[in-house]
C-alpha positions as CSV (number, residue, x, y, z in Angstrom):
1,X,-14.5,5.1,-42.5
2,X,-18.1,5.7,-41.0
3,X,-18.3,8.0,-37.5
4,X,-19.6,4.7,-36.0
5,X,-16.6,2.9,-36.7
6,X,-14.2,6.0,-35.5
7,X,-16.3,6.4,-32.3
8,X,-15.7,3.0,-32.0
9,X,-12.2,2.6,-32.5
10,X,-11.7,5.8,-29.8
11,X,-13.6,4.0,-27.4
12,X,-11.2,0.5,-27.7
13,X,-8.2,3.2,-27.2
14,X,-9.6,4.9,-24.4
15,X,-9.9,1.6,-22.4
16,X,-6.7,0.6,-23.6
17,X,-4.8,3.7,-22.4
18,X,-6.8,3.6,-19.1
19,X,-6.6,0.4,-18.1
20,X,-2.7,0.7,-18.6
21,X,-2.8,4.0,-16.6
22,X,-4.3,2.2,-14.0
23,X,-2.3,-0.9,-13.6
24,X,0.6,1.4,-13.3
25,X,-0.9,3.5,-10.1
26,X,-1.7,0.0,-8.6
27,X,1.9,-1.2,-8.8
28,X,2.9,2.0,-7.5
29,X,0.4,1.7,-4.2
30,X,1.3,-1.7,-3.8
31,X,5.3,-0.8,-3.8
32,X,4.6,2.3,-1.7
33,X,2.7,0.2,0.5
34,X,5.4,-2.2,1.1
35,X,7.7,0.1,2.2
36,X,5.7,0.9,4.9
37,X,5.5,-2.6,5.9
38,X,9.5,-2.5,5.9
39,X,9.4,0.8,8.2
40,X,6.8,-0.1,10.4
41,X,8.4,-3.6,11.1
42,X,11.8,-2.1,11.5
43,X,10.8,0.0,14.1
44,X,8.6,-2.8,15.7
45,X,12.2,-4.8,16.0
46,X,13.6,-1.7,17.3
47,X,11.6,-1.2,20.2
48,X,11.5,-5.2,21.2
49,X,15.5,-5.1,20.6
50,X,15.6,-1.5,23.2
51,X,15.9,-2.4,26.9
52,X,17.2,0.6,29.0
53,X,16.7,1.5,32.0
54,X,15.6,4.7,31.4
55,X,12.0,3.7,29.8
56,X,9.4,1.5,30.8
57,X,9.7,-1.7,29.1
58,X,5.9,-2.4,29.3
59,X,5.6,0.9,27.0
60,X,8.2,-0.1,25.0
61,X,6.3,-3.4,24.3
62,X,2.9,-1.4,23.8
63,X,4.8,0.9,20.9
64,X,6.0,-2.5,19.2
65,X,2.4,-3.8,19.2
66,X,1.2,-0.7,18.1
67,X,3.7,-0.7,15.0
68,X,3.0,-4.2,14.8
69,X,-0.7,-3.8,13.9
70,X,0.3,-0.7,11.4
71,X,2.3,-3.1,9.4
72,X,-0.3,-5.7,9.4
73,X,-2.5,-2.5,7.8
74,X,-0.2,-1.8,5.6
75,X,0.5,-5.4,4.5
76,X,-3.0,-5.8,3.9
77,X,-3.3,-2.3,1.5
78,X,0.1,-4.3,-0.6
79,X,-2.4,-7.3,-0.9
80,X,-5.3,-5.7,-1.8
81,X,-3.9,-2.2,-3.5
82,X,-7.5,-1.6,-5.1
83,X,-9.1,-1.2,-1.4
84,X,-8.8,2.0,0.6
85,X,-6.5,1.9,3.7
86,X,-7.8,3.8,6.9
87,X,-5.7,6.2,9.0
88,X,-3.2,4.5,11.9
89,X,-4.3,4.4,15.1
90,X,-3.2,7.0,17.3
91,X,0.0,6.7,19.3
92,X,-0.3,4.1,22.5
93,X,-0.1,6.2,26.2
């Protein structure tokens, strides 16, 4: 077989074995990413759900928002696994 024809065929395989390889790290992300969504909107539930009289309920509310909009982040990233996802916000005061 010519060295065209072997260049050729190592340049089919190459894409093959790429593309494959990358499929698989975009069904990771997406996985990984919904997790996150789980978490994040667990914890959101948690601090709507936690009324005591020992901490502000306004904060309370401001931490569930705040978790809220993390999971919306992170929802998006599952979407869209391809795109980069920026860092959260920092913690509300």
């Amino acid at each position: 077989m010519p060295t065209r024809r072997w260049m050729l065929v190592v340049v089919v395989v190459a894409m093959l074995i790429g593309g494959a390889i990358g499929g698989y790290r975009i069904r990771q992300r997406r996985r990984y990413f919904d997790l996150l969504v789980q978490v994040h909107e667990s914890r959101a539930d948690f601090c709507t759900s936690f009324r005591d009289h020992h901490v502000d309920p306004s904060f309370m509310d401001r931490v569930a928002d705040h978790e809220r909009a993390i999971a919306r982040k992170y929802r998006h990233g599952a979407r869209y696994p391809w795109l980069s996802v920026e860092p959260d916000p920092p913690w509300p005061k």
